[in-house]
C-alpha positions as CSV (number, residue, x, y, z in Angstrom):
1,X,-189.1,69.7,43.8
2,X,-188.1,71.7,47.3
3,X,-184.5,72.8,47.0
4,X,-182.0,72.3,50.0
5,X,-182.3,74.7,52.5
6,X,-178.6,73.8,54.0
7,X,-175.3,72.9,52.4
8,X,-175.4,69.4,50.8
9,X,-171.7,68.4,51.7
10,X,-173.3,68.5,55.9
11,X,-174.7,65.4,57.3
12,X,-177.3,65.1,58.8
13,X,-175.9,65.1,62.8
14,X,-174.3,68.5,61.2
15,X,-177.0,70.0,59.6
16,X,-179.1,69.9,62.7
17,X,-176.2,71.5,64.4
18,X,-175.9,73.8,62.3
19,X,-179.8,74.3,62.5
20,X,-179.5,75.0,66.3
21,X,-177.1,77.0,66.1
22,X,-179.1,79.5,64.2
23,X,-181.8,79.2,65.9
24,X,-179.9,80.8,69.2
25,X,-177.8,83.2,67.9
26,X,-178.4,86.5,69.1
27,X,-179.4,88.1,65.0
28,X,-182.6,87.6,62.9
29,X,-182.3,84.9,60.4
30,X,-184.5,85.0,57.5
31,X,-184.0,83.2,54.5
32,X,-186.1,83.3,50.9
33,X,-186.1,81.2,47.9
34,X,-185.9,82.9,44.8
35,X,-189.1,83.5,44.3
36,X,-188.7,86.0,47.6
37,X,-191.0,84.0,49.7
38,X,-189.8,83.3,53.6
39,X,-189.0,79.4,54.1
40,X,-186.6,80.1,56.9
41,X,-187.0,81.9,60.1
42,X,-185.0,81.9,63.7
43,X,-186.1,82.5,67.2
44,X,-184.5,85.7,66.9
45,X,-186.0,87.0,64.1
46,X,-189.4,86.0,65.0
47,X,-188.6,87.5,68.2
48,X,-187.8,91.1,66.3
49,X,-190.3,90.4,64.3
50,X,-192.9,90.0,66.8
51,X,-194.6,86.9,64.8
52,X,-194.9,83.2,64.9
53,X,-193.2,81.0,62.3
54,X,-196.8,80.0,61.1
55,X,-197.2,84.4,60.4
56,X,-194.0,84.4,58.7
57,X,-193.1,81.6,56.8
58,X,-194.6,82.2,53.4
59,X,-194.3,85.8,53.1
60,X,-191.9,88.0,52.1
61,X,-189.6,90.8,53.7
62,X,-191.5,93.6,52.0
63,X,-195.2,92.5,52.6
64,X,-197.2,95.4,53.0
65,X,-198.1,94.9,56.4
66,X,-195.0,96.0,57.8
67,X,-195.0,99.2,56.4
68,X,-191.2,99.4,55.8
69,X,-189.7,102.6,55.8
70,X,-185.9,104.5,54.9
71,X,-184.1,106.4,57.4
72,X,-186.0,109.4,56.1
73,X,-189.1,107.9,57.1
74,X,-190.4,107.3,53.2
75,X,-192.0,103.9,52.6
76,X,-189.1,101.7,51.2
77,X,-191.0,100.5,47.8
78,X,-190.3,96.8,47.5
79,X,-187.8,96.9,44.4
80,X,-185.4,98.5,46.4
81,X,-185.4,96.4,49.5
82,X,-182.0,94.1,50.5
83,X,-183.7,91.0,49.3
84,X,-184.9,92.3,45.9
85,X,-181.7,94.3,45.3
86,X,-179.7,91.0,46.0
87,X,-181.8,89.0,43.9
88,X,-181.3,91.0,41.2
89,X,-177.8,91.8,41.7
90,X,-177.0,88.6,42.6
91,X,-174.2,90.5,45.1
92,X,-174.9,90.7,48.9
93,X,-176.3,94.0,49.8
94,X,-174.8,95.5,53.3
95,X,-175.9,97.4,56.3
96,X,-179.3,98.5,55.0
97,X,-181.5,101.1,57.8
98,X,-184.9,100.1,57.5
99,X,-187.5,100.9,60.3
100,X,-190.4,97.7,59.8
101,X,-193.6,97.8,61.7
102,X,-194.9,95.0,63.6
103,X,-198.4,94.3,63.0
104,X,-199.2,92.2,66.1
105,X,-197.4,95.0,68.8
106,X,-198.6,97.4,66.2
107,X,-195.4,99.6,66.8
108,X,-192.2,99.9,64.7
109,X,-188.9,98.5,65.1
110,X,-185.2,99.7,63.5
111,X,-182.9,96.7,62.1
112,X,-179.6,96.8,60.2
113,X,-180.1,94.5,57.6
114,X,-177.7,92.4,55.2
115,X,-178.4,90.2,52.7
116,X,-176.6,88.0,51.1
117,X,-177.6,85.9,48.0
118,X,-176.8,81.7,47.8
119,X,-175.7,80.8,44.2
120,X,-176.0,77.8,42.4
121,X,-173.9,76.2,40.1
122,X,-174.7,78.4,37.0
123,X,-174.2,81.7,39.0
124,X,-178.0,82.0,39.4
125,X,-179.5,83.2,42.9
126,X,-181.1,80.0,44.9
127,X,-181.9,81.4,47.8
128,X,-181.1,85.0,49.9
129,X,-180.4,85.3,53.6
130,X,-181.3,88.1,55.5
131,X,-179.4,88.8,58.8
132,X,-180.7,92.1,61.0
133,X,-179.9,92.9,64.2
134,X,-181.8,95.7,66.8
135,X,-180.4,99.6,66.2
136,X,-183.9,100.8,68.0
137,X,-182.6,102.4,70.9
138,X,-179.7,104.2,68.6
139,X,-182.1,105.2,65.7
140,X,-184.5,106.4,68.2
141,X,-182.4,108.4,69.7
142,X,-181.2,110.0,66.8
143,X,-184.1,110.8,65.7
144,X,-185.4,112.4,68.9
145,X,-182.0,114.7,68.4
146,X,-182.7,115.2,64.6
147,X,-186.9,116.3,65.5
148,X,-185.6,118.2,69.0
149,X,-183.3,120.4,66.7
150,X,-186.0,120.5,64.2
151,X,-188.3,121.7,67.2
152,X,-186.5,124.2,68.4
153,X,-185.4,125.6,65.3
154,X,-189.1,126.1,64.1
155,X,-190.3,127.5,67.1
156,X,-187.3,129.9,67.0
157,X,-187.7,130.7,63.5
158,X,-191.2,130.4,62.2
159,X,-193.3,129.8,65.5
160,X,-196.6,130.8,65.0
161,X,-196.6,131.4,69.3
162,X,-195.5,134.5,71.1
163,X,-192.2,133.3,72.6
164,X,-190.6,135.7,74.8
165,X,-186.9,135.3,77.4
166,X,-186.4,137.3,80.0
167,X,-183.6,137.1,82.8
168,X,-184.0,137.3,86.4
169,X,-185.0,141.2,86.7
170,X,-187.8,140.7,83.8
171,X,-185.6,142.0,81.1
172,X,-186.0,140.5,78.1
173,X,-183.3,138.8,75.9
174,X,-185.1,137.1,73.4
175,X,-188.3,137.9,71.5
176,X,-189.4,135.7,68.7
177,X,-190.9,137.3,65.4
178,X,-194.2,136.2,65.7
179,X,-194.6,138.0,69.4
180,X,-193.8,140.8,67.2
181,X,-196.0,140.5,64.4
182,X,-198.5,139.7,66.4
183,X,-198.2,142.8,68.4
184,X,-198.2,145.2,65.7
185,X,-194.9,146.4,66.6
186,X,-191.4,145.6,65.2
187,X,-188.7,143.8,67.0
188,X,-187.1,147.2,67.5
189,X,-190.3,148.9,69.1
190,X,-190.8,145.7,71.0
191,X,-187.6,145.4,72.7
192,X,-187.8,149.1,74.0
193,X,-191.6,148.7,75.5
194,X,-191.1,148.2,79.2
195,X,-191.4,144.5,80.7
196,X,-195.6,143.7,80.7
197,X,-196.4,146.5,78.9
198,X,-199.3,145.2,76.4
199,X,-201.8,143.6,79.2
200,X,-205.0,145.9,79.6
201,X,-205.2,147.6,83.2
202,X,-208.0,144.6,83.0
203,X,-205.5,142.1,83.2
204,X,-203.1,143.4,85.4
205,X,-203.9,141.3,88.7
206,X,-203.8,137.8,86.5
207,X,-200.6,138.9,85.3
208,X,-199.6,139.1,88.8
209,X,-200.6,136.1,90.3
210,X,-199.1,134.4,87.0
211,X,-195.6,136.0,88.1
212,X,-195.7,135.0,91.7
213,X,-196.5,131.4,90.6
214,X,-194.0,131.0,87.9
215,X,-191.5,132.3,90.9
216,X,-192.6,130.4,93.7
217,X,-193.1,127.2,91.8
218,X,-190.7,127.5,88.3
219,X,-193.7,126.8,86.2
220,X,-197.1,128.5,84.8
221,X,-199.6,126.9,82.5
222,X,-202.4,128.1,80.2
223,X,-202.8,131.1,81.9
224,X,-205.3,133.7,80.3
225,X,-203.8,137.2,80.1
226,X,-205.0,139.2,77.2
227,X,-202.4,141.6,75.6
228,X,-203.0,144.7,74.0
229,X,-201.7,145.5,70.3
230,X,-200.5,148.5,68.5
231,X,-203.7,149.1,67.0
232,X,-205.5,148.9,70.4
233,X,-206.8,145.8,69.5
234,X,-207.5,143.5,72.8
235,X,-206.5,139.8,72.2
236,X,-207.1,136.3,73.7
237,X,-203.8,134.9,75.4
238,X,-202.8,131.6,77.4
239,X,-199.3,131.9,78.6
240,X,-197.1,129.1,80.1
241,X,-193.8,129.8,81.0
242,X,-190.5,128.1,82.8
243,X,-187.6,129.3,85.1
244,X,-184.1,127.9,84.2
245,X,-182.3,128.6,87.2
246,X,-179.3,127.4,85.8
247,X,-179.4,130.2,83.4
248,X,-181.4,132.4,85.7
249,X,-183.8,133.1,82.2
250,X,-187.2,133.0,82.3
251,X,-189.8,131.2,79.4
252,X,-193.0,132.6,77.9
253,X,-195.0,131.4,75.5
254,X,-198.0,133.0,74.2
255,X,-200.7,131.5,72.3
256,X,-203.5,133.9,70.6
257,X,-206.9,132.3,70.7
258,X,-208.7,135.3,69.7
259,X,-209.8,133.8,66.6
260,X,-210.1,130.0,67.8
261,X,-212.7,131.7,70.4
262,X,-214.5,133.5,67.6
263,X,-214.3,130.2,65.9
264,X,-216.0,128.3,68.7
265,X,-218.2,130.9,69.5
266,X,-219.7,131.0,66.2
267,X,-219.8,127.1,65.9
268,X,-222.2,127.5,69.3
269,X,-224.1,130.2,67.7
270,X,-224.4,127.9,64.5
271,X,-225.4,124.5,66.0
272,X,-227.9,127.0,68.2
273,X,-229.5,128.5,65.4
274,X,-229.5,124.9,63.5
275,X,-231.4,123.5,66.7
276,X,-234.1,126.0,67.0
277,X,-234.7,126.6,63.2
278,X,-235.3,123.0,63.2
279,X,-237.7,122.1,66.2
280,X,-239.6,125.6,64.6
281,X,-240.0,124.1,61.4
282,X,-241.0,120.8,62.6
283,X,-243.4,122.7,64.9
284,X,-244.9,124.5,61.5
285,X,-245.2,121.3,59.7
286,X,-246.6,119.4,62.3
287,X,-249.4,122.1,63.7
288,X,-253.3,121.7,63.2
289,X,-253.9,124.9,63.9
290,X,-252.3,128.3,64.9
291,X,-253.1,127.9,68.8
292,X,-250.2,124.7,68.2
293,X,-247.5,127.4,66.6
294,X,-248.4,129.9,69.8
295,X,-248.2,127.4,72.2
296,X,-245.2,125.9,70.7
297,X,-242.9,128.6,69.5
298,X,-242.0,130.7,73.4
299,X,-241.3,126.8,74.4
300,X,-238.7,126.1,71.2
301,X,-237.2,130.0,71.9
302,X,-236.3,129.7,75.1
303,X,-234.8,125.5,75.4
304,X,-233.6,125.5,72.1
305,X,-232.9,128.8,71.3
306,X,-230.5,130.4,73.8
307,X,-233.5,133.0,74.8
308,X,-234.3,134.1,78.0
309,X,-237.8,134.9,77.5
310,X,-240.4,134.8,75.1
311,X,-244.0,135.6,74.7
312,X,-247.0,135.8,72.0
313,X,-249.1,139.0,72.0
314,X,-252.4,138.7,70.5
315,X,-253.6,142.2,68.7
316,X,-256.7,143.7,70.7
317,X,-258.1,146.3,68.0
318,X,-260.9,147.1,70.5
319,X,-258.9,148.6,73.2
320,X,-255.8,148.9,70.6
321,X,-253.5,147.3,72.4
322,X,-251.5,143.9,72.9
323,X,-252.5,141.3,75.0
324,X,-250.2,138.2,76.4
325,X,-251.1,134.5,75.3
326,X,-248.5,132.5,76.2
327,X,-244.9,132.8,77.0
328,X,-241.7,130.9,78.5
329,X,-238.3,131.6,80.0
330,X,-238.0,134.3,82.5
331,X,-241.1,136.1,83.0
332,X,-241.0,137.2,86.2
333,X,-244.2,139.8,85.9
334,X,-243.0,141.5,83.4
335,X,-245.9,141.1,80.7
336,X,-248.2,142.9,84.0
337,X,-246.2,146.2,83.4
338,X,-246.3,145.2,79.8
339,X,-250.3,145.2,79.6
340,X,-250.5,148.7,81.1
341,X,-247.8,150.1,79.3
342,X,-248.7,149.0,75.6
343,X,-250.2,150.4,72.5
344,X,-250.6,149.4,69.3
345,X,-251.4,153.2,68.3
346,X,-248.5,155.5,67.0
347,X,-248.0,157.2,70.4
348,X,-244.7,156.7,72.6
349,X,-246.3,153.4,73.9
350,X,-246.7,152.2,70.7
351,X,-243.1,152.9,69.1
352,X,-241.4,150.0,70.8
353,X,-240.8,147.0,68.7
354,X,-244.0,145.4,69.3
355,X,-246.5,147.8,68.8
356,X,-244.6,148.9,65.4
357,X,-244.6,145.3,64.6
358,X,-248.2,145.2,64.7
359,X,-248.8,148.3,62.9
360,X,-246.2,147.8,60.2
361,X,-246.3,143.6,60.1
362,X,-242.7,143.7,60.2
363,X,-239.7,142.9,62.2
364,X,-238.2,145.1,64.2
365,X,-235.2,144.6,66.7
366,X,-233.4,146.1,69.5
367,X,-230.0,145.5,69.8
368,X,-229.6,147.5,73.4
369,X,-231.8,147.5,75.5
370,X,-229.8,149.6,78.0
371,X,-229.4,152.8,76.0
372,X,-231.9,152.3,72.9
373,X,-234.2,155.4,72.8
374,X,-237.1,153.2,71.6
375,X,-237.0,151.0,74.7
376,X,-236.9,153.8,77.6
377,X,-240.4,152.9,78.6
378,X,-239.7,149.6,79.3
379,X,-235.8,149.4,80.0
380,X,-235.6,149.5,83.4
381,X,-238.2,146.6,83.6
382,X,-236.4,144.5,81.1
383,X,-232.4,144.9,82.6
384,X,-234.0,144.0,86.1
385,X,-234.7,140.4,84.2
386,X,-231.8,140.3,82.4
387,X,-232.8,141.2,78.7
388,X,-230.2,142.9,76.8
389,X,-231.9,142.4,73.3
390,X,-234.9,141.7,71.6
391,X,-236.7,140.8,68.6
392,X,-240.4,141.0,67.4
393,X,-241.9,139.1,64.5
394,X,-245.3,139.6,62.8
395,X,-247.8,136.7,62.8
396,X,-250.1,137.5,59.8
397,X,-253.5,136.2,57.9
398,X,-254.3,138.0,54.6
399,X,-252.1,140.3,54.8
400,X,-253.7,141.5,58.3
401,X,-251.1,141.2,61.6
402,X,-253.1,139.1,63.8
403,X,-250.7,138.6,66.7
404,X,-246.7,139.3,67.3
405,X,-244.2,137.0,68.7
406,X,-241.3,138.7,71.1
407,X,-238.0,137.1,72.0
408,X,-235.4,138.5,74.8
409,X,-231.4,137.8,74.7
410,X,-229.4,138.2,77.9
411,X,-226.5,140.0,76.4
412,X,-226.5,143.2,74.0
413,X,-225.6,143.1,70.0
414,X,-227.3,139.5,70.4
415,X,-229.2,139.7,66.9
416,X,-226.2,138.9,64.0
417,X,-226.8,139.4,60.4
418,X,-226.9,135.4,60.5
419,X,-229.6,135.8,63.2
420,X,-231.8,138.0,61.9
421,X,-231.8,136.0,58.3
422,X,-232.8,133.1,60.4
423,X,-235.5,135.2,62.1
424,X,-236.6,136.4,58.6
425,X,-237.1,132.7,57.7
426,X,-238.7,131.6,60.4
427,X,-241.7,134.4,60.1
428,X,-242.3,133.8,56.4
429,X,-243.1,129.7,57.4
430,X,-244.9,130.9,60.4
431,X,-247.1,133.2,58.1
432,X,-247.3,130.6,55.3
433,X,-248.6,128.1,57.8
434,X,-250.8,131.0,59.4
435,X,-252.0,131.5,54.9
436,X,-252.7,127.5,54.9
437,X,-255.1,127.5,58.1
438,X,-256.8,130.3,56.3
439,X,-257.5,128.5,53.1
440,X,-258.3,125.4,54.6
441,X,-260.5,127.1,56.8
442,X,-262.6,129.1,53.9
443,X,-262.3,125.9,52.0
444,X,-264.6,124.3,54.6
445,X,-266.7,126.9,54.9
446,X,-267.3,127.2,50.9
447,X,-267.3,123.2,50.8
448,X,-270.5,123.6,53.5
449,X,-271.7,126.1,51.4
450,X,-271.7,123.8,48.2
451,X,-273.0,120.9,50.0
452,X,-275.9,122.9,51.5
453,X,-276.6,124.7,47.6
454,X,-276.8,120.5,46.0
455,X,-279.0,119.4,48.9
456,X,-281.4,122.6,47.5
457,X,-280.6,122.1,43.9
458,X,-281.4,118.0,44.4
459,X,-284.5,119.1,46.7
460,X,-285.8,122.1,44.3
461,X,-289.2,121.6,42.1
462,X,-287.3,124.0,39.4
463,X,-285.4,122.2,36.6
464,X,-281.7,122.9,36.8
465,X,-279.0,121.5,34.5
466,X,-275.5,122.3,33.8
467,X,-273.8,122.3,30.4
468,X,-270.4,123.6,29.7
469,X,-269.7,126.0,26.8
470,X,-270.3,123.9,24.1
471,X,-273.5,122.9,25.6
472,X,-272.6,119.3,26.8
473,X,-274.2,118.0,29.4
474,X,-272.5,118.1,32.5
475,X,-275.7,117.6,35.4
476,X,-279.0,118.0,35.5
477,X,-281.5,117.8,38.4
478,X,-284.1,115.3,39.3
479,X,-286.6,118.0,38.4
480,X,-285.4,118.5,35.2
481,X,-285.0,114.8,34.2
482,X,-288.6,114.3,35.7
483,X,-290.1,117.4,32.9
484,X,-287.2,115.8,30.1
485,X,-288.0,112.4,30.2
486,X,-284.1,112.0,30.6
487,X,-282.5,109.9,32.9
488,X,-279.2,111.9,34.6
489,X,-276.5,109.1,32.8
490,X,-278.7,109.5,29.6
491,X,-278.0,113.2,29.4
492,X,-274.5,112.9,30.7
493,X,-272.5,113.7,27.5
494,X,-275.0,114.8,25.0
495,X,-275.3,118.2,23.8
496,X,-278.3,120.2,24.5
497,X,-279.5,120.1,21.1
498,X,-281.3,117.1,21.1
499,X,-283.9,118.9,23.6
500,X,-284.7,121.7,20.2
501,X,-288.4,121.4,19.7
502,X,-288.4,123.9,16.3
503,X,-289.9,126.4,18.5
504,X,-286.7,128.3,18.9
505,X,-285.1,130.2,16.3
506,X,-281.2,130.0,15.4
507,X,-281.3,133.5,15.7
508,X,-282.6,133.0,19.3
509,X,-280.3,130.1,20.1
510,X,-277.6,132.8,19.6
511,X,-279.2,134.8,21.6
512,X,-279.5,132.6,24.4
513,X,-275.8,131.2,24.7
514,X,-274.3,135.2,24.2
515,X,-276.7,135.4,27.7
516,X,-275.7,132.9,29.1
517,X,-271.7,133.8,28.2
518,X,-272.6,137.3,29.6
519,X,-274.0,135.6,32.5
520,X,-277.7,137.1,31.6
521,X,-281.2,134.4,31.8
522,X,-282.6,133.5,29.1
523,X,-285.6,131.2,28.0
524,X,-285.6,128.1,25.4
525,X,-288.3,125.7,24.6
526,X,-287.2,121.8,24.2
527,X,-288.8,118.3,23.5
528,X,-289.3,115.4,25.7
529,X,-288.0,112.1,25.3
530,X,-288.9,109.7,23.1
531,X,-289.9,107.4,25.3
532,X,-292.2,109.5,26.6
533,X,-294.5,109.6,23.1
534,X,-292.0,113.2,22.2
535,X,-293.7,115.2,18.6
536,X,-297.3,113.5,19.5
537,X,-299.7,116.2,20.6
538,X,-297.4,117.2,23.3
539,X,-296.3,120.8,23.8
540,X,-293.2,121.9,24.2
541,X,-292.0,122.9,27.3
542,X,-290.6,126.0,27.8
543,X,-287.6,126.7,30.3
544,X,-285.4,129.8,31.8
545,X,-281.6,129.4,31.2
């Protein structure tokens, strides 16, 4: 049975008039039944709201939806909301902050809520209404007061930034203690360095053209200016900076990124190395031969890799040297003065990273080009094409270099620890693939071999049979079965004994298999087949084992 939502002692004409009039005034109405479900909502409060009666009606004020939150900003759990608190209390519960997100706007609004619980006769709660009106624009700007104070105080106090004041001659009046941890030097020291002081000579024109901006125009942004601490170490800066001209005081602001751009640098260097190592390895799996790793690999170096160039040498033992298969990237005739200035012999041709690699069928790396003793024959060649670095890897069959592989960076100090573990990997695949085309290729030479030795065997007038070393049968030739009697499934399985004749000794039989253990020939007399009228004025026939 639905209680009355209205006092009884109204009549009807009254009750609607007192319906209207709540449905215009200028506060959210809400009302609940006991069980804290909505069966009463005004324009007003659906307005606030930002919902239809349909979305309301039904629900109740802390439905999860709304997200409702204290003045602290904690979620308000729903035990302690008005409604609940006034249902329990059964006493009205005043001038509640709540901050209640809409769901439809998806945004949040602030309402000072009261609610008031409807008693029945027996002093137990019937129903609760709710009244809120709009505080947004008040809490709001409280709030932007409270987090501006909270702003300024941490960038003041624990800012992580360089922030630096100065006053119209560049004389500063305020350093934060981060500028001065971050320079190495203590508040004191930094106070007495002169205006400017820490950019690098380097620097010294952007810091300029920064200065005449923020004069000219009152503002600078995310200008890069590097600054130079105690310990001589060079770091990454953006500064942005304001002129209060009220004040006549000038704000910096100094953010070090020296450590965000080693971050990002080694994040390129990382998803680089992931890229290449990958397209190598799927080039290792999916090659038939090792002409597909050569022609593959200089391809993979220089689109995938970062490299500049990259080239395969193939070893020439006969004129002990090195000659170019293929190569990619930036050539530019280098591998012609490479040809005639090449050895794979230990002279001063040969000591470069390529002819060692094929003597030694290891690695080798040059990190400097420009002033590594090793590379003075071909330096001058290599910085006119950009290489700065480079890095040789042994391609190897049994053990035997057959060929090198040689990669070129375009800066110095390009090959990393991470690099060269990378490179490391990549040559033992490359050399495991080169192993697998080795055995597959003596596999089908030995498989030839074995079908050409059964066509003989099959074709041969002399008996042959195979036994294993308990003397089992394992195959026997048509010429042997023709002289046995013996069919080839007949023998299959049966030990050679039932061939004895009685012409053979035990003596000899032990004989015979200690030759044949020691892989030495030896000769055994045996009976034919029954079949084949075997112990009636045949002989026996005598064979070599």
């Amino acid at each position: 049975m639905n209680e009355p939502l209205l006092p009884a002692d109204l009549s009807d004409s009254n009750q609607q008039s007192f319906l209207d009039l709540i449905e215009h005034v200028a506060v959210g109405i809400v009302k609940h039944r006991a069980d804290l479900s909505i069966v009463l909502a005004n324009v007003k409060a659906l307005q606030l709201l930002g919902l239809t009666k349909d979305q309301l009606i039904g629900k109740t004020s802390f439905d999860p939806s709304w997200n409702v939150i204290d003045e602290q900003g904690k979620l308000l759990p729903g035990d302690l909301h008005p409604v609940s608190l006034a249902l329990k209390t059964a006493k009205p519960v005043e001038n509640v902050i709540m901050g209640v997100f809409r769901p439809i706007t998806r945004d949040r609004i602030w309402i000072l809520t009261t609610a008031i619980p409807e008693l029945d006769d027996r002093g137990a709660v019937q129903f609760i209404t709710v009244t809120f009106s709009e505080i947004d624009a008040i809490i709001k700007k409280e709030l932007k007061i409270v987090e501006s104070n909270k702003m300024i105080n941490s960038i003041l106090e624990a800012a992580h930034d360089a922030i630096i004041v100065y006053n119209s001659q560049f004389e500063k009046v305020f350093i934060s203690k981060s500028a001065a941890d971050i320079s190495g030097f203590t508040l004191e020291e930094f106070y007495n360095l002169k205006a400017f002081s820490l950019v690098p000579d380097s620097d010294l024109h952007l810091l300029d053209e920064a200065k005449n901006e923020l004069l000219d125009k009152g503002t600078i942004s995310d200008k890069k200016i590097k600054i130079r601490t105690k310990q001589n170490q060079v770091l990454d800066f953006t500064w942005s900076g304001k002129v209060d001209k009220e004040l006549n005081l000038v704000y910096l602001i100094g953010k070090d990124l020296t450590e965000q751009n080693n971050y990002e640098e080694a994040l390129i260097q990382s998803k680089r190395l992931f890229k290449f190592s990958s397209e190598i390895n799927d080039l290792i799996l999916n090659a038939k031969e090792p002409l597909d790793l050569y022609n593959g690999f200089c391809d993979i170096a220089v689109n995938k890799g970062g490299f500049v160039f990259a080239f395969v040498g193939l070893r020439d033992d006969i004129n002990e040297t090195i000659q170019p298969y293929k190569y990619a990237g930036e050539e530019s005739g280098y591998l012609d003065y490479f040809k005639k200035h090449i050895s794979i012999k230990n002279i001063p041709a040969g000591n470069g990273p390529s002819g060692r690699t094929i003597r030694d069928g290891k690695i080798y790396y040059c990190n400097d080009i420009a002033n590594d003793p090793a590379m003075e024959i071909w330096r001058e060649e290599a910085l006119k094409r950009g290489y700065r670095s480079s890095l040789t890897m042994p391609i190897r069959v049994d053990n035997y270099t057959v060929a090198q592989i040689a990669i070129y960076a375009n800066r110095p100090d390009f090959f990393t620890q991470e690099e060269l573990e990378l490179m490391n990997r990549i040559n033992e695949n490359i050399n495991f693939a080169m192993s697998n085309f080795s055995l597959a290729e003596k596999h089908d030479l030995a498989k030839t071999q074995i079908d050409t030795l059964t066509v003989a065997i099959e074709q041969s007038t002399t008996s042959v049979m195979i036994t294993d070393t308990n003397g089992v049968f394992e195959y026997a030739n048509p010429s042997f079965c023709k002289s046995s009697g013996y069919s080839l499934p007949e023998l299959i399985g049966l030990k050679t004994s039932i061939l004895k004749s009685g012409y053979t000794s035990i003596e000899e039989y032990q004989r015979l298999w200690a030759n044949i253990k020691n892989k030495n020939p030896g000769w055994v007399s045996f009976v034919t087949n029954e079949k084949m009228e075997a112990f009636t004025g045949l002989k026996p026939i005598l064979i070599r084992l």
